[in-house]
N, C-alpha and C positions, 0 to 999 in steps of 0.2 A: 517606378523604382521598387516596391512592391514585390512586381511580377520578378524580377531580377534575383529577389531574398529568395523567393518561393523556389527556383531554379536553381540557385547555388545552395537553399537545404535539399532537394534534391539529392542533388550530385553528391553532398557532403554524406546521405544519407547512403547511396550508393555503393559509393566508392568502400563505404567502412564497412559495410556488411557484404562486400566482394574480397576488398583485399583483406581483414582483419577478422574472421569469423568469430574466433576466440573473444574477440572485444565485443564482438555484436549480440555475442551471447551472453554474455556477464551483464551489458546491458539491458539486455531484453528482461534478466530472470531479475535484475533490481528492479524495474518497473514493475515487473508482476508482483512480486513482494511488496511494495511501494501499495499498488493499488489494490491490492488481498487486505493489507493492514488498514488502508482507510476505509474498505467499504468493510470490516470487521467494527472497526469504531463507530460511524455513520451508522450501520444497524443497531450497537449496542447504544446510542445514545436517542437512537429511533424508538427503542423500546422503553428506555426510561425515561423520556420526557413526555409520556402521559402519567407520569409521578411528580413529574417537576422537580426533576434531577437528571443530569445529565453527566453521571458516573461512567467511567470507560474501563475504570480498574475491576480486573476478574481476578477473584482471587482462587488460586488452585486448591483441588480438594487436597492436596495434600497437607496442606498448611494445618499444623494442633489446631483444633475447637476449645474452644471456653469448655470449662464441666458442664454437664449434664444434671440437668435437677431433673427428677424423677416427677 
């Protein structure tokens, strides 16, 4: 039964990237996005859990700073 799924996701896979290109690529570029954002997080919490925190939030340089003590 198995072998059966694996042959009709095939086909299913097929068919949508023959007959629907447009479709097969909105998909494609969400998965790449998809998996660009989780291996950006997986590293970012790669590097801070030798801190023992596991922060994902980057904050942009543009964001105000606190003042400056000289």
């Amino acid at each position: 039964m198995k072998v059966l799924r694996a042959v009709g996701m095939t086909i299913a896979i097929i068919s949508l990237r023959l007959l629907m290109p447009q479709v097969w690529h909105g998909f494609e570029q969400t998965l790449l996005a998809f998996f660009g954002a989780m291996q950006t997080v997986l590293g970012n919490v790669s590097a801070n859990g030798a801190h023992g925190t596991a922060s994902v939030i980057m904050t942009p340089s543009f964001f105000p700073q606190g003042p400056s003590t000289p």
